[in-house]
C-alpha positions as CSV (number, residue, x, y, z in Angstrom):
1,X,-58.6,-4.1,-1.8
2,X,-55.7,-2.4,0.2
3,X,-58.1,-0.3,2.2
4,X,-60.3,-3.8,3.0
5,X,-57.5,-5.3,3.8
6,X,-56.0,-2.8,6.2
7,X,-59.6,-2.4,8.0
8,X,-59.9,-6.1,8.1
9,X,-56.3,-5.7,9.8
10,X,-57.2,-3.1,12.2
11,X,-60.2,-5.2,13.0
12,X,-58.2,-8.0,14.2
13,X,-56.0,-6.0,16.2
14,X,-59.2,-4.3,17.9
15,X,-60.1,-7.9,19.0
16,X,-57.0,-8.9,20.3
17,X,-56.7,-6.3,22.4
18,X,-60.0,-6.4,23.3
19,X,-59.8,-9.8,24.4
20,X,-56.4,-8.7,26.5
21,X,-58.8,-7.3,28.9
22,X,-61.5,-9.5,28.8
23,X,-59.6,-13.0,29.0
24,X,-57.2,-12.4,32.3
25,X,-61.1,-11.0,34.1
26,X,-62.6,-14.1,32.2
27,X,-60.0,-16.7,34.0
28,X,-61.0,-15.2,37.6
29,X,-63.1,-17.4,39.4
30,X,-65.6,-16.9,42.5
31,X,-64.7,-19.5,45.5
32,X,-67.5,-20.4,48.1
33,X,-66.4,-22.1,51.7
34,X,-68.6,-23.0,54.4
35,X,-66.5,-22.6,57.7
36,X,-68.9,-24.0,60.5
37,X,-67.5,-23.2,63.6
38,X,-68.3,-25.9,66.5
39,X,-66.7,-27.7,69.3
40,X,-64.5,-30.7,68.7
41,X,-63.5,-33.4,71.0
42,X,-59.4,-33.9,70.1
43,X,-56.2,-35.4,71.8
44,X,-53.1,-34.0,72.3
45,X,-50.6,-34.6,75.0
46,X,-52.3,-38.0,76.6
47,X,-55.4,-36.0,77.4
48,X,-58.5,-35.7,75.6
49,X,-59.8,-31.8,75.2
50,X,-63.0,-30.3,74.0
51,X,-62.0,-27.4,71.2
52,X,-63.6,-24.8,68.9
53,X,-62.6,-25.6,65.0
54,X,-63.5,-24.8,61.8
55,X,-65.9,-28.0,59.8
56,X,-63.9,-30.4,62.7
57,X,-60.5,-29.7,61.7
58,X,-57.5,-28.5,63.3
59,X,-55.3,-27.3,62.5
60,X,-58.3,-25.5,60.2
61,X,-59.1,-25.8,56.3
62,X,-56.2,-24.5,53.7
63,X,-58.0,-22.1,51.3
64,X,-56.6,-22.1,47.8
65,X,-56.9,-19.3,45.1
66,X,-55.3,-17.8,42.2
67,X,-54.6,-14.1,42.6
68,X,-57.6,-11.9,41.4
69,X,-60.4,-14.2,42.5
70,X,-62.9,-13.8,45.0
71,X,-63.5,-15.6,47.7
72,X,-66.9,-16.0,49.5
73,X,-66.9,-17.7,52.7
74,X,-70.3,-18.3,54.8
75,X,-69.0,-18.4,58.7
76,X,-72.0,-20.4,60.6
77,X,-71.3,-19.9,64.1
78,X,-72.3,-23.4,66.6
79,X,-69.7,-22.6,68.8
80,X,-71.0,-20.9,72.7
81,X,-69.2,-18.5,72.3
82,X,-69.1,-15.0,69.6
83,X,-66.1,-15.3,66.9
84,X,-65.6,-13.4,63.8
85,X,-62.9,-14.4,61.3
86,X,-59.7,-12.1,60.0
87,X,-58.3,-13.0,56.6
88,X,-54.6,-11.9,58.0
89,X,-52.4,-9.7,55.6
90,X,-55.2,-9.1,53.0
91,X,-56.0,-5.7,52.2
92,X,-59.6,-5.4,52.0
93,X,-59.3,-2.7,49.6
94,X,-62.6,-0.4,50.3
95,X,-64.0,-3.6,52.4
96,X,-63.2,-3.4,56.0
97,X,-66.4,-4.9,56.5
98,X,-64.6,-8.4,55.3
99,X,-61.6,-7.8,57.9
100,X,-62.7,-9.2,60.7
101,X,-61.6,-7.9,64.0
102,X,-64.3,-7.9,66.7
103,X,-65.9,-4.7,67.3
104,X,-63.5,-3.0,65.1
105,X,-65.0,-3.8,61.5
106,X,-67.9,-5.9,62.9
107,X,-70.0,-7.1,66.2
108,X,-69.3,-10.4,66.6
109,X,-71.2,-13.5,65.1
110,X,-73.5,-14.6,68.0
111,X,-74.0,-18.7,68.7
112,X,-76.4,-20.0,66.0
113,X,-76.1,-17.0,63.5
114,X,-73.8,-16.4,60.3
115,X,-72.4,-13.8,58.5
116,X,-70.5,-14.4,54.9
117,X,-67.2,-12.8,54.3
118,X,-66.6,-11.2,50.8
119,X,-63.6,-10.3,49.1
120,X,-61.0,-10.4,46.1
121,X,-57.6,-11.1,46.3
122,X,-56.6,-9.0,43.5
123,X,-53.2,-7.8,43.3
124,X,-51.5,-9.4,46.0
125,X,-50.1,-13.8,46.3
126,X,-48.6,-15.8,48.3
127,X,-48.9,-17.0,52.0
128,X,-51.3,-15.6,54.4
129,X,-53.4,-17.3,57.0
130,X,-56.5,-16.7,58.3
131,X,-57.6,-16.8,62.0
132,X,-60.7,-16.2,64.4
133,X,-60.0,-12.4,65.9
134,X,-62.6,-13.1,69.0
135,X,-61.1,-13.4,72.7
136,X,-58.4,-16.3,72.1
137,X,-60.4,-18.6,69.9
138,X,-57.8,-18.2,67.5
139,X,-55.3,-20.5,69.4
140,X,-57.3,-23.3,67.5
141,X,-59.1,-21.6,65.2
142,X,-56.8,-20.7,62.1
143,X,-55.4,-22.2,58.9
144,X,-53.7,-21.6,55.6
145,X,-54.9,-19.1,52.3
146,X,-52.6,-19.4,50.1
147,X,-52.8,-17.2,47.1
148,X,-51.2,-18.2,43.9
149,X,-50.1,-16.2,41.4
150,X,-52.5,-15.3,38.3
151,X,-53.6,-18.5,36.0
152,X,-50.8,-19.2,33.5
153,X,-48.3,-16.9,35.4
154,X,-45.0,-18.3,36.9
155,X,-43.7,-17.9,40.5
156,X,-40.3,-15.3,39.7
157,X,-38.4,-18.2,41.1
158,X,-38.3,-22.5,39.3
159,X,-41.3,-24.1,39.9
160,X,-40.9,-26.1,42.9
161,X,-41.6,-30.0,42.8
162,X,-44.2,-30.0,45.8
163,X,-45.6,-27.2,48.1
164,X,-46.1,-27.9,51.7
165,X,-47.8,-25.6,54.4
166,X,-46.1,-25.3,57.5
167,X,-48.7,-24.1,60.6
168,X,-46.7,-23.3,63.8
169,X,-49.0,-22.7,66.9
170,X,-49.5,-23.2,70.9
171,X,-51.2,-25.9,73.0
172,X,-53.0,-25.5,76.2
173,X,-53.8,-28.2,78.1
174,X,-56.7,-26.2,79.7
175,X,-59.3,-24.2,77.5
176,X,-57.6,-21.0,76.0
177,X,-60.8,-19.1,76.4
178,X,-60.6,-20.3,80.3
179,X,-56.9,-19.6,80.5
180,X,-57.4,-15.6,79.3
181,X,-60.3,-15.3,81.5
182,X,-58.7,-16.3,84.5
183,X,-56.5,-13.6,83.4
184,X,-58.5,-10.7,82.9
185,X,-60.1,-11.4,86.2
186,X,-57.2,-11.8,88.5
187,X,-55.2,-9.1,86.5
188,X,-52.0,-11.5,86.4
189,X,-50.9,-12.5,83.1
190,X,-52.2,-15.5,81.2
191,X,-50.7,-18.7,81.8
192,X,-48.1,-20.1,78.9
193,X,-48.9,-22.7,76.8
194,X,-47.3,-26.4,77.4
195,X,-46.3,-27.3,73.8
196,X,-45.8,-25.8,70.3
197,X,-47.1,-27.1,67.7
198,X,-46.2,-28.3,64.0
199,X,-49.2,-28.9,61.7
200,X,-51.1,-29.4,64.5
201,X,-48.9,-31.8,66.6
202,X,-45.9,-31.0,69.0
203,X,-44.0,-34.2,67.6
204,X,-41.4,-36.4,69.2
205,X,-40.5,-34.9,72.4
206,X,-43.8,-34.5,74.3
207,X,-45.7,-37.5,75.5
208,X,-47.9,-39.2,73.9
209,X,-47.0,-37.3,70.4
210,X,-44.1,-39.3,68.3
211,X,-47.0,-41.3,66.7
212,X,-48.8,-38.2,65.0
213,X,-45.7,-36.1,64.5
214,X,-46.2,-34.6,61.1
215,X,-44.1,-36.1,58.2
216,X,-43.0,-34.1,55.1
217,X,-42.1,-36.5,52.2
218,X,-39.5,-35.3,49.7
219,X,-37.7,-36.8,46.3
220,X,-33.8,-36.7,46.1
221,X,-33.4,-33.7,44.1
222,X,-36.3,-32.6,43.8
223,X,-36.7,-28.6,45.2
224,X,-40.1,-28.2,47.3
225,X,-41.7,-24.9,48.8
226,X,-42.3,-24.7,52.7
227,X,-44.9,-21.9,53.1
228,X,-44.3,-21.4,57.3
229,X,-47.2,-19.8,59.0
230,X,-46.8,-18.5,62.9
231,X,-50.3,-19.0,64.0
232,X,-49.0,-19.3,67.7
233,X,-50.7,-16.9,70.3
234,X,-47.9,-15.4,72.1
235,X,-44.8,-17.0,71.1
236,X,-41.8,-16.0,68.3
237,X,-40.6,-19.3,66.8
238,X,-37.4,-20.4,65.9
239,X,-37.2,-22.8,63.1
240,X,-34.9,-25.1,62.1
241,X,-34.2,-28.0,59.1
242,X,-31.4,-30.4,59.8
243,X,-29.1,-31.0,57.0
244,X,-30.3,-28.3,54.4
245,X,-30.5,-24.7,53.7
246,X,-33.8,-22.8,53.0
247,X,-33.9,-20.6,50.6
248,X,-36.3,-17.1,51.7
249,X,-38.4,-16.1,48.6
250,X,-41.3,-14.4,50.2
251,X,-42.0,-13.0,53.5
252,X,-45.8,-11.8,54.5
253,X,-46.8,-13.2,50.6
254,X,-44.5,-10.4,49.6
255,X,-41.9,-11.9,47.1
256,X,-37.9,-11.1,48.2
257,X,-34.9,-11.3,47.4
258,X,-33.7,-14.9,47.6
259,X,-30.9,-15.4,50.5
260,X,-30.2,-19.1,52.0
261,X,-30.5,-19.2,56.0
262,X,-30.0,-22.3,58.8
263,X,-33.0,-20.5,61.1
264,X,-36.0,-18.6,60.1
265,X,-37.5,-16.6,62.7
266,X,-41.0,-16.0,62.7
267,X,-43.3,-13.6,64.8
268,X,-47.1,-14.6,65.5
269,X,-48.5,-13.2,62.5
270,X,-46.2,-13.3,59.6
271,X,-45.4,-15.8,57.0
272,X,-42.4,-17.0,55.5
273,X,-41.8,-19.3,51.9
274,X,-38.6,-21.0,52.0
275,X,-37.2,-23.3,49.3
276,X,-35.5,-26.7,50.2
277,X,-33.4,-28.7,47.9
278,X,-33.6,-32.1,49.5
279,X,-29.5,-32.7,48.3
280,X,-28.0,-34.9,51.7
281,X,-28.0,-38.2,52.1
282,X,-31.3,-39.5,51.6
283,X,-32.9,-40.2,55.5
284,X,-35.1,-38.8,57.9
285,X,-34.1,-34.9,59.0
286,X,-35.9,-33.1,62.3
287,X,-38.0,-29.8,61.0
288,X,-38.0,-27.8,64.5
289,X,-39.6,-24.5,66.4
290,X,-38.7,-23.3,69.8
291,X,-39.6,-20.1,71.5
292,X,-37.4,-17.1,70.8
293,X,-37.8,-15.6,74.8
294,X,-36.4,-12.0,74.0
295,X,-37.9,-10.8,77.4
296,X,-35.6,-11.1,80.5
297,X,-37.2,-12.9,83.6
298,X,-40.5,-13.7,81.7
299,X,-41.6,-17.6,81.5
300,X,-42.1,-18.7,78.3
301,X,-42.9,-22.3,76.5
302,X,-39.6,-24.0,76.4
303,X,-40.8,-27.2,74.7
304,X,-39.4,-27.6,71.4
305,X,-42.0,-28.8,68.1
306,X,-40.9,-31.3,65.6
307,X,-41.8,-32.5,62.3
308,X,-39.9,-35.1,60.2
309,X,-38.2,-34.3,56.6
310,X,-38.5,-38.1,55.6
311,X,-37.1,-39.0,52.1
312,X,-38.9,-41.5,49.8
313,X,-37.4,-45.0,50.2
314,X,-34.8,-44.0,52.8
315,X,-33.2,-46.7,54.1
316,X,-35.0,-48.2,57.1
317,X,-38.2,-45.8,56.2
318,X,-41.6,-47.0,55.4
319,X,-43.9,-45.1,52.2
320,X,-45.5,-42.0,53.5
321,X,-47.4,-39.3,52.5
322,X,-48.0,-36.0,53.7
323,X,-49.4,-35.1,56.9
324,X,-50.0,-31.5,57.6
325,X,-53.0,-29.1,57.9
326,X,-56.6,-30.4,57.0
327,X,-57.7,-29.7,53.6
328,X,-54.4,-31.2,52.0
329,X,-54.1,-35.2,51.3
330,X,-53.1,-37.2,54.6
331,X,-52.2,-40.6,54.6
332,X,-54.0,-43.2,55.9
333,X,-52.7,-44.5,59.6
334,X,-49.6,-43.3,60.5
335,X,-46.9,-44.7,58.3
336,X,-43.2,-43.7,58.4
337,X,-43.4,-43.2,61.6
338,X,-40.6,-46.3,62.6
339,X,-37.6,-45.8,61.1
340,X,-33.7,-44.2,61.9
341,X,-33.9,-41.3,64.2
342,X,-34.0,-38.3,62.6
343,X,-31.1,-35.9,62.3
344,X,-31.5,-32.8,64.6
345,X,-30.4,-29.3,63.1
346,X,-28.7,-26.6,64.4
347,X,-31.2,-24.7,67.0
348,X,-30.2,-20.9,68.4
349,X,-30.6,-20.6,72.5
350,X,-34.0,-19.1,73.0
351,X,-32.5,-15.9,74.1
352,X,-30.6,-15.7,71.2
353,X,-31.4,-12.0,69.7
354,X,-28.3,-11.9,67.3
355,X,-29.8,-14.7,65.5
356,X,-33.1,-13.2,65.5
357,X,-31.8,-10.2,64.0
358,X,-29.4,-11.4,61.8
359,X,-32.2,-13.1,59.7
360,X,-35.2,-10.1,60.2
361,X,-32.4,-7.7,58.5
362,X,-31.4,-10.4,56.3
363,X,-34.9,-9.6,54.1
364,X,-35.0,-7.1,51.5
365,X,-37.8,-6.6,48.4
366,X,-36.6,-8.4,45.2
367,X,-35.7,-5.1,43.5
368,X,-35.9,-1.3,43.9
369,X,-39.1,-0.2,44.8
370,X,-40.7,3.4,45.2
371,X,-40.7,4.3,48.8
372,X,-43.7,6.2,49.4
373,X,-42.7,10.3,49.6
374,X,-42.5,13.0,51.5
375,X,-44.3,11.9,55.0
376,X,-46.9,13.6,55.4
377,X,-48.5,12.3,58.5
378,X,-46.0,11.1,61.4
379,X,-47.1,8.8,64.3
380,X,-44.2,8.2,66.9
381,X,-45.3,5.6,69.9
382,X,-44.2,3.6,72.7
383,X,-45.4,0.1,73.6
384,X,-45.0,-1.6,76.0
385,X,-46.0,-3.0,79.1
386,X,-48.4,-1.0,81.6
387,X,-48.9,-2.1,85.6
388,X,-52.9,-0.5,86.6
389,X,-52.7,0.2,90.6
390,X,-55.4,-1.5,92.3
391,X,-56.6,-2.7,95.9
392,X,-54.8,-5.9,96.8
393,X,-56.6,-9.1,96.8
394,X,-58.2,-11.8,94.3
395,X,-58.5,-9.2,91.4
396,X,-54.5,-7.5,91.8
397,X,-52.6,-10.7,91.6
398,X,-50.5,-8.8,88.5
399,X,-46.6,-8.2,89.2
400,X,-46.4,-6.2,93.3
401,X,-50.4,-6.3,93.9
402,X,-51.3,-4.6,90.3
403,X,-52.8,-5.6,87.2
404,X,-51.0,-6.4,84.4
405,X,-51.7,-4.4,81.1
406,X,-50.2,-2.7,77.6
407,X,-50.3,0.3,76.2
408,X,-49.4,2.6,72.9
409,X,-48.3,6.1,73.3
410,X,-49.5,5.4,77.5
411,X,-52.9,4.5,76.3
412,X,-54.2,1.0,76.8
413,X,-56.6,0.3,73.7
414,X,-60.2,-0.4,75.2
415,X,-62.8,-1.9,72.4
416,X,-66.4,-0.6,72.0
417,X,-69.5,-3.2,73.0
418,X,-72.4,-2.0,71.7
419,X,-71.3,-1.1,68.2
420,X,-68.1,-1.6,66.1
421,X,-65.9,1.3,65.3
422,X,-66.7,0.9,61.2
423,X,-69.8,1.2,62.0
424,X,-69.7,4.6,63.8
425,X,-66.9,5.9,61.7
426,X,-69.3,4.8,58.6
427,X,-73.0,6.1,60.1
428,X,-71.4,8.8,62.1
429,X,-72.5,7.4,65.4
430,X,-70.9,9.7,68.1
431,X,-69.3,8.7,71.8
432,X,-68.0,5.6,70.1
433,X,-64.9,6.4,70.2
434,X,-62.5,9.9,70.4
435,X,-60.0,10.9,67.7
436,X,-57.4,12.4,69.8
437,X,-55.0,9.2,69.9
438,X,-51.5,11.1,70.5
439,X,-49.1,11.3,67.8
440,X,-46.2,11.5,70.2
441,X,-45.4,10.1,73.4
442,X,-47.1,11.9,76.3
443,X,-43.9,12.3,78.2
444,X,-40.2,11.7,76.7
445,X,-38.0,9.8,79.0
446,X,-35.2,6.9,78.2
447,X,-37.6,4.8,76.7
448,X,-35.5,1.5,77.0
449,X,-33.8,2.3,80.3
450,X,-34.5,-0.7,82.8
451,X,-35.2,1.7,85.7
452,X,-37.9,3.1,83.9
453,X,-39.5,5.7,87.2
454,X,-42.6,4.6,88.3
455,X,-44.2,7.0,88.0
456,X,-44.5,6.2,84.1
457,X,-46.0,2.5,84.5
458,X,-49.6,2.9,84.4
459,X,-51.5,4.1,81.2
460,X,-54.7,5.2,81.1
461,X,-57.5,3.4,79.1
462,X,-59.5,4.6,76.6
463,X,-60.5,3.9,72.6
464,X,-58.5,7.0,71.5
465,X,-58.3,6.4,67.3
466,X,-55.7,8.6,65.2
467,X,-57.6,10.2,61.5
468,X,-55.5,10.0,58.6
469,X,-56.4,12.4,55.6
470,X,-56.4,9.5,52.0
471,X,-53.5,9.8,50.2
472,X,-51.6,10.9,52.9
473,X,-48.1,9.4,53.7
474,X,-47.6,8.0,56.6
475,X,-44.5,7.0,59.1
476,X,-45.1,5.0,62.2
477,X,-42.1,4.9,64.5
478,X,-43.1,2.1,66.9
479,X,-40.6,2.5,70.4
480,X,-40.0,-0.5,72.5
481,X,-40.4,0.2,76.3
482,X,-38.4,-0.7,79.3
483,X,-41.8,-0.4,81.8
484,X,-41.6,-4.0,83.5
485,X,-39.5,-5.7,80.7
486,X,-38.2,-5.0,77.1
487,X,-39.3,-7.4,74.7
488,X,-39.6,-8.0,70.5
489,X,-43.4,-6.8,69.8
490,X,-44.7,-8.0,66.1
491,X,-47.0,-4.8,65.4
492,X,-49.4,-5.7,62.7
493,X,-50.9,-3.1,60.7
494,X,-54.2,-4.3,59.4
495,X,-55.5,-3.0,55.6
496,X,-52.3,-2.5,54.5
497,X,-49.0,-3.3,53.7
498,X,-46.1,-1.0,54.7
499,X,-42.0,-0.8,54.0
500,X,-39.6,-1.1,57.0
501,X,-37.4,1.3,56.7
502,X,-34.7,0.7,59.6
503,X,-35.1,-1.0,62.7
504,X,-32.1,-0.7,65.8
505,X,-32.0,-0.9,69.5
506,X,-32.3,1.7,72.2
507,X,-33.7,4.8,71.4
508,X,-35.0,6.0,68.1
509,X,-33.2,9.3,67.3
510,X,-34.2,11.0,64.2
511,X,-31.2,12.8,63.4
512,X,-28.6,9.9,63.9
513,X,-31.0,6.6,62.8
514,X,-32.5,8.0,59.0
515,X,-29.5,8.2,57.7
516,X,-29.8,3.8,58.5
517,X,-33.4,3.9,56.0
518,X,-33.4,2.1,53.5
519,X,-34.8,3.9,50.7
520,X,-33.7,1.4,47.8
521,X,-35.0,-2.0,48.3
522,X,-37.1,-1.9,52.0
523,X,-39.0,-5.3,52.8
524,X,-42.3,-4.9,52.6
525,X,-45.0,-6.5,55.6
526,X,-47.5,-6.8,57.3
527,X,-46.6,-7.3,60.6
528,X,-43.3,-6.4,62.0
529,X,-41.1,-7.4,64.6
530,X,-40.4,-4.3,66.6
531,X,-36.5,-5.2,68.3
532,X,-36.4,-6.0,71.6
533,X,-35.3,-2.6,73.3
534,X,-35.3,-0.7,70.3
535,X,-37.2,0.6,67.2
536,X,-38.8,0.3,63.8
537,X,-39.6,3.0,61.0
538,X,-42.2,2.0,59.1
539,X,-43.7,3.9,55.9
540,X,-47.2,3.5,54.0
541,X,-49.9,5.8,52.0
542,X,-52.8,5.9,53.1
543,X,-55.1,4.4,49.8
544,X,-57.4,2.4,51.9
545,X,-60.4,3.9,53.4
546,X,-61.4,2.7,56.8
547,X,-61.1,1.8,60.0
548,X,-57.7,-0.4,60.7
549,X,-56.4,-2.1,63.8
550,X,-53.1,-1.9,64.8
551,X,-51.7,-4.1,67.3
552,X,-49.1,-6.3,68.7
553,X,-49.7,-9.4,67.5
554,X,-49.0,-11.4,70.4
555,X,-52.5,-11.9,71.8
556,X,-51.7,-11.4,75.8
557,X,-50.5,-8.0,74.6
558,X,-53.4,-7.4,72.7
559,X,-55.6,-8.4,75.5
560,X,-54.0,-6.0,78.1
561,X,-53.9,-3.2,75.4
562,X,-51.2,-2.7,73.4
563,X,-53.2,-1.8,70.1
564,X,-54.7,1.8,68.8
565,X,-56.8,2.3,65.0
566,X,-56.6,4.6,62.5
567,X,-59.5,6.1,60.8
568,X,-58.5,6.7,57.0
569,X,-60.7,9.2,55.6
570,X,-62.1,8.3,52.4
571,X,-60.8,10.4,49.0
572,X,-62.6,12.0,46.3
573,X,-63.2,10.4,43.8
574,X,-65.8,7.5,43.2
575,X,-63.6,4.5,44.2
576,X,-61.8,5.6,46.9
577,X,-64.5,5.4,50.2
578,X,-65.5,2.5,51.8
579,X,-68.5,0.4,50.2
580,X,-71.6,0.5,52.1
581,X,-71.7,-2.4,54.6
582,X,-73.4,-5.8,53.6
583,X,-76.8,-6.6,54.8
584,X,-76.1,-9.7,56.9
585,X,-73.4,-7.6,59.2
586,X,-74.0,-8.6,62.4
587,X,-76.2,-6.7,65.0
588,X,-74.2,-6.0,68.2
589,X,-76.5,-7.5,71.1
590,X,-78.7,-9.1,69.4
């Protein structure tokens, strides 16, 4: 009987752990999106514009999944013009043919075809967006994926009450395709924008606005999640809450370690979760973004967003419901919009580059983590701004009869047309592209000197990628450059997360600036802002096979160049090379 009894015993056990495995696979589900992207006829700033969106909606559709489910999104292209979509900050383990960068992972999605994006989200939650990576679609093109954390597991910090996304982005009043164009042909730099954007509208102060600003409704008491989102095209935003402190939990859906600011600052590219205990005296508060403009003598958007943090049943204030990004609940008409005026918060000058770094070294990963060791493979570049020499007339109209550009390392990133760089990494395709993309800088002068010679201003173009052995580590040392004008650069490095070990200003000198790394408890990113006149130290292994972009992530810099690829080899073993590409890929000129 004792025997039976201990096998019937060691039975049940066997199950139970059996169903340990099976259950948290079991609870994973497969999510399926159409995004049909087509022109829409909207109206911002008294004028009605024709735009490219996603199903009709700007800003676009917020996905919604639980970490470890896949997601399956059929992209049907009735736009005129080619787009692909990026899934920004995922990491496409083995799957670069889901990442989305034009003529990187994938030729583009011609008008009238499709192509269907596959991928999991295993291992990674919290707020990411997605965006078209096509010319400068994405100015309207983008939205929220937010990944929450496994079915039945908490958030390491109280449930909040309510969870709001907050989409920050620019407005053109002409065509943003027409605006870069102009651009590239003239070889003067693209226009700015004339407004930011808050959930799609620039609120308040711009004209005919105050009756669509976006409201965010709140409970005395209660403690809600902004998930913030810089979707804009070339702008760092300041943002602002009158009245209340947010609380950073996450950056780039990375959780951190919790620390209560009066600004966030936010590069194009990253996210940031704050918390928000709506504790003052129940009214209406002013939610704002302005440009941080940490380049000297370049024009920048200097109109400033607003949203409304509007308390239920404040005195003088109608009932209202959210009204944010399409694919959460709106209300119907505009209510709330009468009512006291709002309280404006504290807002840093645009210039202000103590307050932006103040907050970017105020972020730090919730605990010690392992910091990837020793480097094995070290990349030190420049970027910066690049002038090409050219004859003078309608196609040098860039700074003193030149055309404007960007470059990494003194090479200004030129993308393939007839095939993307996957591909011929994948099929071995040769005089795609050359693998000889310098690990050091070309010439070593005072980086961040503002007399810079001349001599050192224009790169030279080509599609020069760097190989990466898998399982190396890695350390990128990205150096701001004083050629035309220092300025903050968000580098986004796409497949992977990475620590930042130190950032500073001037010159990066190895021997003085790693005893500053932070080896205990780096943030970890996706994107980065790179200081103004100075340097970052990042640090990643390589455990993703593939071809990866890496870019500033403001999109004039992107256009003129300032961007380069690694080619991670794959490994060994069975799971560690890149899956064979799906048959619907699009065919380059077809």
């Amino acid at each position: 009987m004792a025997t039976r009894g201990l096998m019937r015993l060691c039975c049940f056990l066997s199950g139970v752990l059996l169903l340990s495995f099976i259950i948290p696979s079991a609870l994973a589900e497969e999510r399926f999106y159409e995004f049909v992207v087509k022109e829409t006829v909207v109206k911002r700033l008294c004028q009605t514009n024709k735009i490219i969106t996603v199903n009709g909606q700007f800003p676009g559709p917020t996905i919604e999944v639980n970490s470890g489910d896949t997601l399956v999104i059929r992209a049907v292209n009735m736009a005129q013009y080619n787009v692909t979509l990026h899934w920004h900050g995922l990491r496409q383990l083995r799957n670069g043919w889901a990442d989305g960068p034009e003529f990187v992972t994938q030729c583009p999605i011609r008008p009238g075809s499709s192509y269907t994006y596959r991928y999991t989200t295993e291992g990674q939650e919290g707020t990411l967006w997605w965006h078209a990576h096509s010319s400068w679609l994405r100015a309207t093109v983008h939205g929220a994926l937010i990944i929450h954390p496994k079915r039945g597991l908490p958030y390491p910090f109280p449930k909040p009450a309510k969870e709001f996304p907050v989409l920050l982005a620019e407005w053109w009043r002409r065509d943003p395709i027409s605006v870069i164009r102009q651009s590239m042909i003239t070889g003067a730099p693209p226009n700015i924008s004339d407004a930011i954007l808050i959930n799609g509208q620039p609120g308040d102060f711009l004209p005919c606005s105050s009756q669509e600003t976006s409201i965010i409704p709140v409970v005395a008491g209660e403690t809600n999640l902004l998930r913030i989102m810089n979707a804009a095209m070339n702008s760092e935003l300041f943002v602002s809450l009158a009245g209340h402190k947010m609380t950073v939990v996450a950056a780039d859906a990375q959780y951190t370690k919790p620390f209560d600011t009066n600004v966030v600052l936010i590069g194009p590219g990253q996210t940031t979760d704050v918390l928000v205990t709506a504790n003052a005296a129940p009214g209406r508060y002013y939610l704002t973004a302005r440009v941080y403009a940490s380049a000297q003598g370049v024009p920048f958007d200097n109109t400033t967003a607003t949203a409304i943090f509007q308390y239920k049943n404040a005195p003088g204030c109608a009932e209202t419901g959210f009204s944010g990004p399409q694919g959460r609940p709106r209300p119907s008409g505009h209510p709330g919009r009468a009512g006291p005026a709002p309280m404006l918060p504290y807002m840093p000058a645009n210039n202000d580059t103590n307050a932006a770094t103040i907050f970017s070294n105020s972020i730090r990963s919730p605990g010690p983590v392992k910091v990837p060791g020793p480097v094995t493979q070290e990349v030190f570049t420049t970027i910066g701004f690049g002038l090409f020499n050219c004859r003078p007339g309608p196609f040098c109209q860039g700074p003193n009869n030149t055309r404007f550009g960007a470059s990494m390392n003194n090479v200004s990133f030129q993308l393939p047309n007839t095939v993307s760089l996957l591909q011929a990494h994948y099929h071995r395709i040769p005089g795609v592209f050359t693998e000889d993309f310098p690990a050091f800088p070309p010439v070593i002068f005072d980086f961040t000197s503002q007399n810079v010679p001349r001599a050192l201003w224009q790169p030279v173009k080509g599609t020069r990628l760097y190989r990466v052995k898998f399982g190396a580590v890695v350390q990128i040392v990205f150096q701001d450059t004083g050629i035309f004008a220092a300025e903050e650069h968000p580098m986004h490095i796409h497949g992977y997360h990475f620590y930042v070990l130190a950032t500073g200003f001037g010159n990066y000198n190895p021997r003085r600036d790693e005893a500053k790394f932070n080896m205990v408890d780096p943030p970890s990113r996706n994107t980065i802002g790179v200081p103004v006149g100075g340097w970052a130290v990042v640090r990643f292994k390589a455990d993703n096979p593939g071809v990866w972009l890496v870019h500033c992530h403001i999109d004039a810099h992107l256009t003129g160049g300032l961007a380069m690829a690694l080619v991670v080899e794959d490994g060994k073993a069975e799971l560690e090379s890149t899956v064979p590409p799906p048959l619907d890929l699009p065919i380059c000129g077809l």
